[in-house]
C-alpha positions in Angstrom: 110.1 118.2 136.3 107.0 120.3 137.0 104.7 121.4 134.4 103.5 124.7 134.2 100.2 125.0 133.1 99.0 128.3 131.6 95.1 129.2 131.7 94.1 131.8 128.9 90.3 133.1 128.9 89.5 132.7 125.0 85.9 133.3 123.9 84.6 131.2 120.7 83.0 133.6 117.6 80.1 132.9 115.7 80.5 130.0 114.3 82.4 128.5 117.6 86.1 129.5 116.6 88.3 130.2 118.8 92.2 131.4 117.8 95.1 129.9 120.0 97.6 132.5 119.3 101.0 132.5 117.8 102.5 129.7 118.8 100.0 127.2 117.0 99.9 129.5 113.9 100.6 127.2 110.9 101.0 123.8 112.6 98.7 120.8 112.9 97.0 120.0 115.8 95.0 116.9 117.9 92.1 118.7 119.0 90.5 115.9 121.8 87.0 116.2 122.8 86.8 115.1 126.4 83.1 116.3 127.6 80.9 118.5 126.5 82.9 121.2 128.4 86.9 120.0 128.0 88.6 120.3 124.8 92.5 119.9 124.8 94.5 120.6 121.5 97.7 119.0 121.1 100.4 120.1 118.9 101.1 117.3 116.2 103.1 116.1 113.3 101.5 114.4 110.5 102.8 111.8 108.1 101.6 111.0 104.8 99.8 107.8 104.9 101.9 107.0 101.7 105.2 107.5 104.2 103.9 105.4 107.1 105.9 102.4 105.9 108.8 103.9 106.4 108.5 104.7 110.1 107.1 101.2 110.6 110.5 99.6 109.0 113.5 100.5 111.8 116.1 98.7 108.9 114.6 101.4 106.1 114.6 104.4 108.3 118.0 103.7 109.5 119.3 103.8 106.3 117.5 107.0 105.3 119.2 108.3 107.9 122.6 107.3 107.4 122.3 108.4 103.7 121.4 111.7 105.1 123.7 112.4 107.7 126.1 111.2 105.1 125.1 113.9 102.2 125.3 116.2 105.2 128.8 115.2 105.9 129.4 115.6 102.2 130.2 112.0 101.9 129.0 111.2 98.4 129.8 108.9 95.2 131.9 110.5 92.7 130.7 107.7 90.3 126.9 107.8 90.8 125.3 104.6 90.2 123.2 103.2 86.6 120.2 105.6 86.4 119.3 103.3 83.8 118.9 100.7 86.1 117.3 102.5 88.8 114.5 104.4 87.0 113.6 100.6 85.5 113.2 99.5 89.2 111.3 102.2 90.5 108.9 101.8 87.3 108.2 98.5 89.1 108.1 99.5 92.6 104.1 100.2 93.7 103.9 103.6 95.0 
């Protein structure tokens, strides 16, 4: 596979801006300083520290993701389960 690499002239503003054009409108970015003269900027996907956990637990995600291909799929309880019961436990889970 051979990457094509595209060189854009861009000049900064200002106050050092520089815009990257539509395709990284609205999306978060790495930006890596290299040198004084090399920046690259990576498009990137950002958890919420308070999520982490759940990337970091293969058994947890992989039943997140059954549970969701199975809504998807329809495949839900016609009896749902004690809310009762479930709001007392999440009271005791730390968030």
């Amino acid at each position: 596979m051979v990457t094509r690499i595209q060189v854009r002239h861009k000049n900064t503003d200002s106050k050092g801006r520089v815009t990257l054009g539509g395709h990284f409108a609205n999306r978060a970015v790495i930006v890596e300083h290299r040198s004084d003269d090399e920046v690259i900027v990576r498009l990137a996907r950002v958890i919420p520290e308070r999520e982490v956990w759940l990337y970091e637990n293969p058994k947890a995600l992989a039943s997140v993701r059954r549970g969701l291909d199975q809504a998807r799929k329809g495949n839900v309880t016609k009896n749902p389960p004690d809310m009762k019961a479930a709001v007392k436990l999440a009271k005791q889970l730390r968030d």
